[in-house]
N, C-alpha and C positions, 0 to 999 in steps of 0.2 A: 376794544372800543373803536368804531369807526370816526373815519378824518375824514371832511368830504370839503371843498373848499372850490366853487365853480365862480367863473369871472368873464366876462366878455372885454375885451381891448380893441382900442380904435388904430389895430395898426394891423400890418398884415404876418400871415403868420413865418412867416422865416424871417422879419424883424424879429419879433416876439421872443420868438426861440431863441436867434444867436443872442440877442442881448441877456436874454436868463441866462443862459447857458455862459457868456464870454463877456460879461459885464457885471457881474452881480457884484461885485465887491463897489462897482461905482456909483450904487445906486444905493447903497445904506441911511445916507443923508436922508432917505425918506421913507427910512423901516422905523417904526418910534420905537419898537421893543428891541432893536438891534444897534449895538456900539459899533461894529465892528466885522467883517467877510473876510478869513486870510485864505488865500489859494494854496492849499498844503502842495498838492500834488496833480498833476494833468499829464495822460498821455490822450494821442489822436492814432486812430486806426479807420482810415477809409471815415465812413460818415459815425462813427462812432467814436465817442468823446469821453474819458473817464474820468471824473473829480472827486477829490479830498477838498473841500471844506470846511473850514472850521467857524462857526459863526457866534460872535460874541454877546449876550444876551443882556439885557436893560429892565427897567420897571421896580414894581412890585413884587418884593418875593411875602406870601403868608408865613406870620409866626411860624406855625408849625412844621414848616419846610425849614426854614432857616434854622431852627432848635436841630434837625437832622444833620442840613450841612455847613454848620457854621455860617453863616451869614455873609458864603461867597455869593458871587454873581454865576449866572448859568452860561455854562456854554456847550456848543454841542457840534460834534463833528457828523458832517452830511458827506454821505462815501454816493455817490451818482451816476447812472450810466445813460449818456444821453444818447441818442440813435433818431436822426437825422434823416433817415430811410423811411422810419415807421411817425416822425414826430411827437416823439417820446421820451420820459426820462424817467425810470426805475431810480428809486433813493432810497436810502438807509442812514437811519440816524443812532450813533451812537450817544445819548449824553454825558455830562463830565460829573455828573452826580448821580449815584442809582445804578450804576452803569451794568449793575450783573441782576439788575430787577427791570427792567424796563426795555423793551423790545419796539421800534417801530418803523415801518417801512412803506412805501405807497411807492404810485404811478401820477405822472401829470402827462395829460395827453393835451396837445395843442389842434386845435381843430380850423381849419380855413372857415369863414363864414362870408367870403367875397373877397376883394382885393384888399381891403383894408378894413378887416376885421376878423378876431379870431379870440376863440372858444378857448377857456384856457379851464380841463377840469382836472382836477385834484382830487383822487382819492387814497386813502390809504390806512393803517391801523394802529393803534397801540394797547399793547398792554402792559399793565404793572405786575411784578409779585410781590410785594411789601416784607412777605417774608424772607426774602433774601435782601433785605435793606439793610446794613449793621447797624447796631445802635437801637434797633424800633425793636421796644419789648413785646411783647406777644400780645399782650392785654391790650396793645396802645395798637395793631396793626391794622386792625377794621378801618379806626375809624381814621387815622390817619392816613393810611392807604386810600380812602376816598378823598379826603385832602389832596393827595399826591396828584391819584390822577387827573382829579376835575383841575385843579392846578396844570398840567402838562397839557394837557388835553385842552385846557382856552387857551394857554400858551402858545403851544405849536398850532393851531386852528387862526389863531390869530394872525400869525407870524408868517402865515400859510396866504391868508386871504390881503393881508398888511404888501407882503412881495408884490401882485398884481396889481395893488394901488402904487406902489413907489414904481413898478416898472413901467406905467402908464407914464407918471408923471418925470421920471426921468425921460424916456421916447420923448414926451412932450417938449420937456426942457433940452431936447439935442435938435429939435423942429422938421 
């Protein structure tokens, strides 16, 4: 299933980028579905940047996900490779639940749209196999596997589009 998540910001784009890129843990105060950004791991190589992310997840979880994972909260590690050359960042996200059913990955490109303003598009995919879920009996897989992923898939889409708003308003709030 496709992630698509485009956003325009009133800043310029090498703001934009270092701050996603070298700030995001600062700027959670105004992700609403997100507790929490820990910096696992970072190397730098010339204009290329590599991060482990672990980001802590908030809200509503549906019954039927919770009956799965017990009625933890979601968190999911973002493996990313940012490239500063091309203004670009390749992601991968492992989740902490599902984790051998669920596959998803995209690209966010940052686009100049003048001095101070920039195109930020998100695109990228997931899918579920429900059948590699433990615990989900066969009979139960259909329907809760659409559960699953319309669940992940407003999730991260949100979560996705939510970044762009908090990173506006954090920019804002540093003046």
């Amino acid at each position: 299933m496709r992630i698509e998540a485009d956003s325009v910001l009133p800043f310029s784009r090498e703001r934009v980028f270092r701050a996603y890129r070298d700030e995001l843990p600062d700027f959670t105060a105004y992700l609403p579905n997100v507790r929490a950004i820990e910096v696992k791991s970072r190397t730098d190589e010339g204009a290329i940047a590599t991060l482990h992310n672990v980001w802590h997840g908030g809200g509503d979880i549906p019954a039927p996900i919770v009956k799965v994972i017990g009625g933890e909260s979601l968190s999911w590690d973002d493996f990313a490779k940012w490239d500063q050359s091309a203004w670009t960042c390749e992601w991968n996200i492992r989740t902490s639940v599902f984790t051998e059913a669920v596959t998803c990955s995209g690209k966010n490109t940052f686009i100049e749209l003048g001095a101070d303003r920039t195109r930020l598009e998100i695109v990228g995919d997931i899918s579920i196999d429900v059948k590699k879920v433990k615990g989900v009996p066969s009979f139960l897989a259909g329907s809760i596997g659409k559960t699953v992923e319309s669940f992940l898939v407003k999730q991260i889409t949100a979560n996705l589009t939510s970044v762009s708003d908090a990173l506006t308003k954090y920019l804002q709030s540093k003046g």
